[in-house]
N, CA, C and O of each residue as an XYZ file, in Angstrom:
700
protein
N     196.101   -154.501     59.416
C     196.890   -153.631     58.561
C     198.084   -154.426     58.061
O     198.788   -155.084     58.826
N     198.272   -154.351     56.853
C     199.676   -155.695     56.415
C     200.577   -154.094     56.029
O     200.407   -152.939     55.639
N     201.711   -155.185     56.533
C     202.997   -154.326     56.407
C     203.456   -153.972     55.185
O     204.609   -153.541     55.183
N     202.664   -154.050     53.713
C     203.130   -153.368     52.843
C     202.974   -151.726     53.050
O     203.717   -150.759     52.883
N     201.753   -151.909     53.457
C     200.716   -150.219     53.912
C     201.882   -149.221     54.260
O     202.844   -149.457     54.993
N     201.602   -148.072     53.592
C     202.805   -146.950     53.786
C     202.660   -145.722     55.331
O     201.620   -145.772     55.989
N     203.491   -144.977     55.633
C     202.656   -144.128     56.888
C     203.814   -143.208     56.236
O     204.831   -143.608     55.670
N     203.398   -141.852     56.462
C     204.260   -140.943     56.245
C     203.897   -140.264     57.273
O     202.850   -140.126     57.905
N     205.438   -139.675     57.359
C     205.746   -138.591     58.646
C     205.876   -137.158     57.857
O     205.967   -137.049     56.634
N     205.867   -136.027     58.855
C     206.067   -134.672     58.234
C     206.606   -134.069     59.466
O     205.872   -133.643     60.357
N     207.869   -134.037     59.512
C     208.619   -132.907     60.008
C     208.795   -131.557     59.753
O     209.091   -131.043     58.675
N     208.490   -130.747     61.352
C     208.523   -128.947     60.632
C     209.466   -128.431     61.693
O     209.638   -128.970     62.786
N     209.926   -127.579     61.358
C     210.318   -126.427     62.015
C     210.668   -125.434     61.828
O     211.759   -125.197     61.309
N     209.498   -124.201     62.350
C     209.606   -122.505     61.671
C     208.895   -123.239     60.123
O     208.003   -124.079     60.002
N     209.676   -122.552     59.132
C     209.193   -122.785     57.444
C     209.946   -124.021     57.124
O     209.499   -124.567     56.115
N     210.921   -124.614     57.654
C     211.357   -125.959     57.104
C     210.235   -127.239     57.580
O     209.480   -127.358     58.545
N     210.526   -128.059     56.455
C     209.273   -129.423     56.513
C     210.361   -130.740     55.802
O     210.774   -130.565     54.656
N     210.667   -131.727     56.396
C     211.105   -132.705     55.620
C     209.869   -133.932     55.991
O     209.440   -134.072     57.136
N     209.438   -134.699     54.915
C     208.672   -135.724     54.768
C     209.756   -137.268     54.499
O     210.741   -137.569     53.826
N     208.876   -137.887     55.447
C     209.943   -139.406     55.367
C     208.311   -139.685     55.151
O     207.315   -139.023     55.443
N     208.585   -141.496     54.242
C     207.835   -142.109     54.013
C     207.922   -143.584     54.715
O     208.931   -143.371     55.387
N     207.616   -144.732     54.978
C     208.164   -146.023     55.059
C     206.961   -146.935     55.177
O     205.766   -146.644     55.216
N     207.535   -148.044     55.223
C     206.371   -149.182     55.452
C     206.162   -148.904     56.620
O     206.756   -148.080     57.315
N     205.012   -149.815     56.982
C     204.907   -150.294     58.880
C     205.596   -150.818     59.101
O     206.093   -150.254     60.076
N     206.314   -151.942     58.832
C     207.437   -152.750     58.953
C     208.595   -151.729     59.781
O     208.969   -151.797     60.952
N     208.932   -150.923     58.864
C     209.974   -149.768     59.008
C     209.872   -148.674     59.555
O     210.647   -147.719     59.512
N     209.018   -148.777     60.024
C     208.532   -147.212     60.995
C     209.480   -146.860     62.274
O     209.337   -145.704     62.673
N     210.247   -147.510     62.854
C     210.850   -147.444     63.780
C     212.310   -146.741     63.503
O     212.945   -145.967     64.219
N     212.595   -147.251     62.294
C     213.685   -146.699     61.902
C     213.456   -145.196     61.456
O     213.993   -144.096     61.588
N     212.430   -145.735     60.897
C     211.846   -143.974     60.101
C     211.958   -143.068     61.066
O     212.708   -142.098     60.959
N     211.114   -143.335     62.256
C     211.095   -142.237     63.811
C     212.349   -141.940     64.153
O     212.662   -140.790     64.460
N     213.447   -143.221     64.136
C     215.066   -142.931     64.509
C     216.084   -141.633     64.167
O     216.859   -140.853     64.721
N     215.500   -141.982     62.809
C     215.731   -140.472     61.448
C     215.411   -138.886     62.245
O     216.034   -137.831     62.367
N     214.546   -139.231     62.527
C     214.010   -137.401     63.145
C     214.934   -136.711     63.406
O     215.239   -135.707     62.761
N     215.613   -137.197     64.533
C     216.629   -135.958     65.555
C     218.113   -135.823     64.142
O     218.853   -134.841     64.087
N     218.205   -136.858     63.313
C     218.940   -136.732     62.538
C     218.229   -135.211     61.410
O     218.887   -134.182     61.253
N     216.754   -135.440     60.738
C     216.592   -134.508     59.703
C     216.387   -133.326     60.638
O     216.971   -132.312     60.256
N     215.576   -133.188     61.969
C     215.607   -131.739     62.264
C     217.250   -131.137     62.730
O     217.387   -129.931     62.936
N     218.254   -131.942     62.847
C     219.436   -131.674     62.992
C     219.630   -130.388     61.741
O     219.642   -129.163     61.862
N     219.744   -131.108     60.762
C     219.860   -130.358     59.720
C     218.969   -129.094     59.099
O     219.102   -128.556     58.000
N     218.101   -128.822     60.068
C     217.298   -127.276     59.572
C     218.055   -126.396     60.231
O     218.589   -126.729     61.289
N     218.256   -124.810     59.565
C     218.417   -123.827     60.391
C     217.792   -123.722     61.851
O     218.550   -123.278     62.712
N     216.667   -124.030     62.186
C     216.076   -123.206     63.105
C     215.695   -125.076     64.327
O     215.598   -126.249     63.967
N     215.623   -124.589     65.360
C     215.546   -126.015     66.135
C     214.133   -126.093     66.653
O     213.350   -125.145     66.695
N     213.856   -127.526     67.106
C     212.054   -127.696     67.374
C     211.429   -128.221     66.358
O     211.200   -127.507     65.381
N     211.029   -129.563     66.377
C     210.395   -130.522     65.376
C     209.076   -131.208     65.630
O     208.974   -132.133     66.436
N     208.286   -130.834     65.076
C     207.369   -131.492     65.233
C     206.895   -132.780     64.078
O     207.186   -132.865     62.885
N     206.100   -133.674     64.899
C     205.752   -135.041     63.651
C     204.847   -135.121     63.385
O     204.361   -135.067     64.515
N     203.731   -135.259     62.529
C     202.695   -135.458     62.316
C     203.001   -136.891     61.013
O     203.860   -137.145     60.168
N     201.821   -137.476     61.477
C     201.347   -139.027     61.112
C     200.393   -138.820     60.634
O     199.408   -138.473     61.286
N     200.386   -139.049     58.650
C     199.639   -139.354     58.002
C     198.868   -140.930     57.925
O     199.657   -141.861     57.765
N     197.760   -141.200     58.002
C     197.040   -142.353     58.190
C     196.603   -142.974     57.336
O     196.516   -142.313     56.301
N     196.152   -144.318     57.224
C     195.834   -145.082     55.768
C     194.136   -144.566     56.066
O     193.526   -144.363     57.116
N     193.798   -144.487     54.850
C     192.137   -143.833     55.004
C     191.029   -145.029     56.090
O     189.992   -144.666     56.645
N     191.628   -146.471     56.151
C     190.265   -147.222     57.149
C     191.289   -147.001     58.622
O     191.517   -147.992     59.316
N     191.856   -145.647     59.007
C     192.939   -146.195     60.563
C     191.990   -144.904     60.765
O     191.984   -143.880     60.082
N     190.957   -145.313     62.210
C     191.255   -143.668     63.248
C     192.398   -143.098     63.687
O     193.373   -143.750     64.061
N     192.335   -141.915     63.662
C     193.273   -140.480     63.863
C     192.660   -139.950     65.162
O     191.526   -139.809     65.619
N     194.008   -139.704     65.578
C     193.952   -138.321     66.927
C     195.090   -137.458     66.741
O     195.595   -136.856     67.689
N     195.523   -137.372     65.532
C     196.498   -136.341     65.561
C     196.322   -135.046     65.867
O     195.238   -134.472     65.966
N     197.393   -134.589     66.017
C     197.713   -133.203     66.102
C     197.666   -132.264     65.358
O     198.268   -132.601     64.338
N     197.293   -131.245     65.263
C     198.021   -130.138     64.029
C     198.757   -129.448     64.901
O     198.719   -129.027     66.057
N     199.881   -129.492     63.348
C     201.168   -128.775     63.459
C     200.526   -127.297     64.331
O     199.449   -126.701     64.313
N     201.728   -127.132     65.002
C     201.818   -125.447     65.396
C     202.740   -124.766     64.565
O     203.774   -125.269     64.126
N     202.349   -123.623     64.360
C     203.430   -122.584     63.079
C     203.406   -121.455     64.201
O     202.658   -121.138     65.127
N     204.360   -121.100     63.762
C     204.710   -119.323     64.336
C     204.258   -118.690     63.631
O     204.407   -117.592     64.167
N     203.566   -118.460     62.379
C     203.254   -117.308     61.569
C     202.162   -117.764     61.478
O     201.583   -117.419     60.448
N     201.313   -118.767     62.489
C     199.940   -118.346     62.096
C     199.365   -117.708     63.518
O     199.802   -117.895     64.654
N     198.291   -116.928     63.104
C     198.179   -116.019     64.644
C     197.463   -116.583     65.994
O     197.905   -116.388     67.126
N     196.178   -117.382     65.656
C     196.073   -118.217     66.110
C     196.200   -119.577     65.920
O     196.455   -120.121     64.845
N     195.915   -120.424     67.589
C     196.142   -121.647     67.386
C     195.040   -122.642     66.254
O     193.911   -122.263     65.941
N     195.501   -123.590     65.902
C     194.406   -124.513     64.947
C     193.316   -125.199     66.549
O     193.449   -125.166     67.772
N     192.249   -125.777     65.517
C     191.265   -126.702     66.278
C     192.286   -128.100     66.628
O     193.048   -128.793     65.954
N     191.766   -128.079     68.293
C     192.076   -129.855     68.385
C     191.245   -130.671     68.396
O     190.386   -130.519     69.264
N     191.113   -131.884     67.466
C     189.993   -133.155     67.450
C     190.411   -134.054     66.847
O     191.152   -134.208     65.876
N     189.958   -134.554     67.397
C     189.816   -136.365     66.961
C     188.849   -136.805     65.655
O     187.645   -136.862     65.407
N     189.918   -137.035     65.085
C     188.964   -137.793     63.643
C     189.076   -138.743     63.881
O     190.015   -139.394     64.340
N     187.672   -139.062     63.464
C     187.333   -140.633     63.767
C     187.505   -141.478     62.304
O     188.150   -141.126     61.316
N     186.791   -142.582     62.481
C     187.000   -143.446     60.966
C     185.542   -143.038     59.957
O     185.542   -142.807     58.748
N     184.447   -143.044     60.833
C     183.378   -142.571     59.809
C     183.236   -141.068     59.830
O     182.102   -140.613     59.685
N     184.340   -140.175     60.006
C     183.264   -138.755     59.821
C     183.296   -138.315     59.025
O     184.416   -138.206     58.527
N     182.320   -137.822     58.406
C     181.825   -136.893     56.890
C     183.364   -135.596     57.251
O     184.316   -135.712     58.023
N     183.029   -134.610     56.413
C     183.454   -133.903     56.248
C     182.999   -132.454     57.467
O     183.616   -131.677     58.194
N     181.484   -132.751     57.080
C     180.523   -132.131     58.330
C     180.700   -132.336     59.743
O     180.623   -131.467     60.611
N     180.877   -133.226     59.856
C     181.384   -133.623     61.065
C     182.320   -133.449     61.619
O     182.253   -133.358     62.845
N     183.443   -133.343     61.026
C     184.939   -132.654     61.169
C     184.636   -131.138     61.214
O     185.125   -130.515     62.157
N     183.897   -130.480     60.321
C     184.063   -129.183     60.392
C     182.988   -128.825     61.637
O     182.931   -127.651     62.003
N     182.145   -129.820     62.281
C     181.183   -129.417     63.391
C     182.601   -129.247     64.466
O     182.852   -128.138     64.938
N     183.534   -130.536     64.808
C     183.981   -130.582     65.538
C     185.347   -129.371     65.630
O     186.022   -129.090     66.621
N     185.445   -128.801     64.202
C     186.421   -127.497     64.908
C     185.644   -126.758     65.383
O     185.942   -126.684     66.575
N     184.486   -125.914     65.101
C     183.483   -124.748     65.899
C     183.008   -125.289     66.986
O     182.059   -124.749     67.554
N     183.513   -126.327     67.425
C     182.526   -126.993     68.842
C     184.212   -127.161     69.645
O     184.149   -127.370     70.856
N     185.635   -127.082     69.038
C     186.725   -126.234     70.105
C     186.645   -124.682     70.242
O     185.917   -124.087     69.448
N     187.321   -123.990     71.169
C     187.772   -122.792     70.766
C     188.289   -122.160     69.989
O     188.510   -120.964     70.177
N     188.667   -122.879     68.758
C     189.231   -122.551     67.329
C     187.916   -121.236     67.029
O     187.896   -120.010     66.919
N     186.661   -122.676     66.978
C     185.496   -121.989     66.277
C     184.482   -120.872     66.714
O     183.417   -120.533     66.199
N     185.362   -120.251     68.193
C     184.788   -119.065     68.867
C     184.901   -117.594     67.796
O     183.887   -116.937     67.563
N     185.637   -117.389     67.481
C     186.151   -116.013     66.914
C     185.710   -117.050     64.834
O     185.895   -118.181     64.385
N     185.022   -115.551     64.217
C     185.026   -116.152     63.019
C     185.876   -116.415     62.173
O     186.950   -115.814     62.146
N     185.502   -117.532     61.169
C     186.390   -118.008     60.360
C     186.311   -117.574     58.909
O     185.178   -117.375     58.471
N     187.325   -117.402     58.112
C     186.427   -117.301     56.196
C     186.888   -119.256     55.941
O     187.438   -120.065     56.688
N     186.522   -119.326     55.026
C     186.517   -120.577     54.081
C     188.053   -121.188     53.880
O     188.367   -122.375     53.975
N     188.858   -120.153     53.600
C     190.002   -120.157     53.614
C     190.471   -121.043     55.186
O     190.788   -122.225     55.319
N     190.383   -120.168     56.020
C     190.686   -120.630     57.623
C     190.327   -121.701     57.414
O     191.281   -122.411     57.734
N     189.164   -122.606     56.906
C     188.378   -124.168     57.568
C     189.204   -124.848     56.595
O     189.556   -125.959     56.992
N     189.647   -124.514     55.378
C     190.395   -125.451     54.847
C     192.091   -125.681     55.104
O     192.838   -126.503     54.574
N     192.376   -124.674     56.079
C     193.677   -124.667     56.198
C     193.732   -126.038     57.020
O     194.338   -127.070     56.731
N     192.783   -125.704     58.325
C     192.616   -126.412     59.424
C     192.528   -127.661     59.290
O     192.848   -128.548     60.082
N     191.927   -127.748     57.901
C     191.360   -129.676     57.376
C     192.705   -129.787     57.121
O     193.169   -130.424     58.067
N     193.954   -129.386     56.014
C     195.180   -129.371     55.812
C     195.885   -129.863     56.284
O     196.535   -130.752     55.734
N     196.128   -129.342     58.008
C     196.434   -129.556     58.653
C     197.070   -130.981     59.269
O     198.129   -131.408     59.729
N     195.467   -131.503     58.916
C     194.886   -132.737     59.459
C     195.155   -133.758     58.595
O     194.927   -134.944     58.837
N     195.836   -133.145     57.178
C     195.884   -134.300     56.184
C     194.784   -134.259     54.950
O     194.962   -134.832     53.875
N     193.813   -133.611     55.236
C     192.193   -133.742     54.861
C     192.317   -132.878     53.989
O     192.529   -131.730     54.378
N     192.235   -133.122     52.665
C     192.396   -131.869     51.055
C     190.897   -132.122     50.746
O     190.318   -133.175     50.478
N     190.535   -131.121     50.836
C     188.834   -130.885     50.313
C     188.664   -129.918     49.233
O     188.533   -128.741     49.571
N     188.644   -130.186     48.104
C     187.806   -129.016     46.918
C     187.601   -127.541     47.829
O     187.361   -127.653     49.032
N     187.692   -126.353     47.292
C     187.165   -125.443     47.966
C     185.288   -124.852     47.853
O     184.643   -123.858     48.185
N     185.048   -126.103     47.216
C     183.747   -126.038     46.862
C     183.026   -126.808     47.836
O     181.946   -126.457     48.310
N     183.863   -128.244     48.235
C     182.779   -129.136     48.996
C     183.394   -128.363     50.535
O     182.937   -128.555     51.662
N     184.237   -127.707     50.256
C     184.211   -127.646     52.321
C     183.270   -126.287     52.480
O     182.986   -125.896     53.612
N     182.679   -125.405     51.009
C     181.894   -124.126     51.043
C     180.486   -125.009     51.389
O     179.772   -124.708     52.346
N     180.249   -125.904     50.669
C     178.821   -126.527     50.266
C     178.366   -126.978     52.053
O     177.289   -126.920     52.646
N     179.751   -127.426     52.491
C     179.276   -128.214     54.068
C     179.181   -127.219     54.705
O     178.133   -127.298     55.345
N     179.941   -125.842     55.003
C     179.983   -124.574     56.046
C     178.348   -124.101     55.591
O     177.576   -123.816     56.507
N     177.965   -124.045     54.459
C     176.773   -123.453     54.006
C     175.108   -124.495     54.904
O     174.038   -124.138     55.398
N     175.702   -125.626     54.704
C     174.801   -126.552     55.011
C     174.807   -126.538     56.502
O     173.713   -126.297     57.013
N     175.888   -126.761     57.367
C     175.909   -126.505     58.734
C     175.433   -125.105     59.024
O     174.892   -124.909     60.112
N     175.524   -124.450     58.464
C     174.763   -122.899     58.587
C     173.452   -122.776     58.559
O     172.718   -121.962     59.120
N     173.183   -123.817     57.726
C     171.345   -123.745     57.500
C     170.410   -124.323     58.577
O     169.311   -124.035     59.049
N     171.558   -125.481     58.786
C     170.992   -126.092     60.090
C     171.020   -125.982     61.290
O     170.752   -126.835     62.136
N     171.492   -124.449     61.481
C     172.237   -123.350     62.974
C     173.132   -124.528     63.566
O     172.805   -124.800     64.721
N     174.016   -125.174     63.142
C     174.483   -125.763     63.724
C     176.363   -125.131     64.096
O     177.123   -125.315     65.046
N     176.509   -124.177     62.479
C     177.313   -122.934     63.028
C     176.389   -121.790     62.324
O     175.333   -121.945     61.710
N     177.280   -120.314     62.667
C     176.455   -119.020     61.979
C     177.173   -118.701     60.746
O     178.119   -119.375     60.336
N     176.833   -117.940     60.317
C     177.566   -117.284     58.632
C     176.864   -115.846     58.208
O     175.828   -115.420     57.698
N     177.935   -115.451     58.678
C     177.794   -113.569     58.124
C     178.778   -113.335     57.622
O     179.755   -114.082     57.667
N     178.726   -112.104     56.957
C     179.014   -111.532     56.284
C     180.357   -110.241     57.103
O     180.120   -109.164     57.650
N     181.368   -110.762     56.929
C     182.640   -109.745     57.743
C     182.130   -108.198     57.352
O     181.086   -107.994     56.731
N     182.959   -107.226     57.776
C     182.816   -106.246     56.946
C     183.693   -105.557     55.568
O     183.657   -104.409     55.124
N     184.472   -106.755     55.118
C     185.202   -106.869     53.745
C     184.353   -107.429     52.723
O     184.681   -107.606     51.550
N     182.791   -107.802     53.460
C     182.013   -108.720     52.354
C     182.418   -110.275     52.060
O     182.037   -110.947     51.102
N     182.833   -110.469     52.567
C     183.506   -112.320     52.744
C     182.990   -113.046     54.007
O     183.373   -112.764     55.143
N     181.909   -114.194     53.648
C     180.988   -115.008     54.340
C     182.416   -115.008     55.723
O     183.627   -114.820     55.615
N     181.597   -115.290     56.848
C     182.850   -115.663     57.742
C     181.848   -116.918     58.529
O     180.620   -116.866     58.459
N     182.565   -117.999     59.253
C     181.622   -118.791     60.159
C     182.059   -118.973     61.283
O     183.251   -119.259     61.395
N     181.305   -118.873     62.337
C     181.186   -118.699     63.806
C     181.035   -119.947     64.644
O     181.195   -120.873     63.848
N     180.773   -120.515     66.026
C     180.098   -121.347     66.444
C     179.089   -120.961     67.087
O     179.084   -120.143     68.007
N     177.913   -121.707     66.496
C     176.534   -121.415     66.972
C     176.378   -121.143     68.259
O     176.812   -122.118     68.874
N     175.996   -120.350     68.983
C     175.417   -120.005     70.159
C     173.653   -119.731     70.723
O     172.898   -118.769     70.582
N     173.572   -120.391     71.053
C     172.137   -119.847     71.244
C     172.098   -118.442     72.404
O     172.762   -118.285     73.429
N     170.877   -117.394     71.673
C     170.565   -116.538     72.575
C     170.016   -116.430     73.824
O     170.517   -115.689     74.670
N     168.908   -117.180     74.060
C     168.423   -117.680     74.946
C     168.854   -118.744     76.029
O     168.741   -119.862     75.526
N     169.223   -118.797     77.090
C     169.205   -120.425     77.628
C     167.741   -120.974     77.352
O     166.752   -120.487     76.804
N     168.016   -122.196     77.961
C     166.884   -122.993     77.152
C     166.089   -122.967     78.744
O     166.448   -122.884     79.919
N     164.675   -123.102     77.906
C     163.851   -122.431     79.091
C     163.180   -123.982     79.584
O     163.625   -124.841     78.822
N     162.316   -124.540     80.550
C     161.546   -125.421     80.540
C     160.160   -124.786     81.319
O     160.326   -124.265     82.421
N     158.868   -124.838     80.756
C     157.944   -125.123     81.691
C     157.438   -125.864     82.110
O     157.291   -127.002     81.665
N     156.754   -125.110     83.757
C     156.918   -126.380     84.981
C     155.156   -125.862     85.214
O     154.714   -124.800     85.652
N     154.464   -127.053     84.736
C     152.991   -126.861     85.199
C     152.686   -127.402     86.340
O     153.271   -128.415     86.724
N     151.571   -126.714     87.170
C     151.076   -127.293     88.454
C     150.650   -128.163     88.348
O     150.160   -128.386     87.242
N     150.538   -129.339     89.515
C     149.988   -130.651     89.686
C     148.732   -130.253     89.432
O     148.319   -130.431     88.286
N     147.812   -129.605     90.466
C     146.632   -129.242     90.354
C     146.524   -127.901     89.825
O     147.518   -127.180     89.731
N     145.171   -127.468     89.416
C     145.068   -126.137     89.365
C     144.587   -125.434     90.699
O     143.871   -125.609     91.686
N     145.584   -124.370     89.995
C     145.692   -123.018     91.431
C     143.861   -122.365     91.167
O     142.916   -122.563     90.404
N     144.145   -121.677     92.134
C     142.553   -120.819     92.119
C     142.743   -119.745     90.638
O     141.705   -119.422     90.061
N     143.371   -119.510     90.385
C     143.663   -118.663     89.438
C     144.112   -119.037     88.493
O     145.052   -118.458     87.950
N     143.528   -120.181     88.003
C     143.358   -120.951     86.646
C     141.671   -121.077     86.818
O     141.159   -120.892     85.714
N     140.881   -121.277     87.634
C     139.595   -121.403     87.790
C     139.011   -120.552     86.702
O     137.851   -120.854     86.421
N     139.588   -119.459     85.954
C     138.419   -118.577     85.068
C     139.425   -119.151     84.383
O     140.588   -119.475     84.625
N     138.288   -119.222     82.974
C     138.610   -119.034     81.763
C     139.959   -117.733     81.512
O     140.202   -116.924     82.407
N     140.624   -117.730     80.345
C     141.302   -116.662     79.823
C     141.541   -115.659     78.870
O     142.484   -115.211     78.218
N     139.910   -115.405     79.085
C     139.496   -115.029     77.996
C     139.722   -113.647     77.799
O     139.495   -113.041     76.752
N     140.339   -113.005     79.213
C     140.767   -111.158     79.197
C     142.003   -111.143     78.677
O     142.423   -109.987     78.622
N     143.254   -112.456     78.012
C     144.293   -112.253     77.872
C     144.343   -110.916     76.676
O     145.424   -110.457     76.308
């Protein structure tokens, strides 16, 4: 990574947000800044989030807000994941227990830094849907919602006899 490369920070607290920018070079100073800009909000409690150059893996955080009701998904973005893959990995936390609309999955990408069309993050929830990999119904406002897949069944295995029992000896032909 050469030290021209930029990293931006995002400070929140409550509805206030100040954004610092800097080189890598300068990042140290940049972090120094914090207790100085959340000084200056009404309300106290700062959180940082670290925007990434698109070839750096991420383990950030998403922000916590007070006005949202629940908490966001936690995961790890990696360096190759699709979009699909990110949205597998919120329904595979407890985010993705209780359903989501379209709206919710893009907040969550937001979050993360991740601005997706509201078309390509519909096209991937639709596609992970097809492939039960999450569910998609219909709320009762009529607005698709998505779930994390569960299967109904546990998964069964059958266990055949070494030999046959006496009662495999006939045919089965009275089934």
């Amino acid at each position: 990574m050469s030290s021209s490369e930029r990293v931006k920070m995002r400070v929140r607290s409550g509805q206030n947000e100040a954004e610092v920018e800097a080189s890598i070079d300068q990042i140290r100073e940049a972090i120094a800044l914090i207790p100085e800009i959340t000084a200056k909000f009404p309300e106290g409690g700062a959180e940082v989030r670290r925007v990434l150059s698109p070839n750096e893996p991420t383990s950030a955080q998403p922000p916590v807000e007070a006005h949202i009701s629940s908490r966001l998904p936690v995961i790890t973005v990696e360096k190759g994941d699709s979009l699909s893959d990110i949205i597998s990995k919120f329904f595979s936390d407890q985010w993705g227990k209780s359903p989501r609309k379209l709206a919710e999955v893009r907040d969550a990408l937001q979050s993360y830094g991740l601005n997706y069309p509201k078309q390509s993050v519909a096209v991937a929830l639709l596609r992970l849907a097809k492939t039960s990999k999450i569910r998609r119904f219909k709320s009762e406002g009529g607005e698709y919602v998505y779930t994390a897949s569960t299967s109904m069944m546990p998964s069964q295995v059958l266990i055949l006899p070494d030999e046959p029992g006496p009662e495999s000896a006939e045919p089965a032909a009275n089934i």
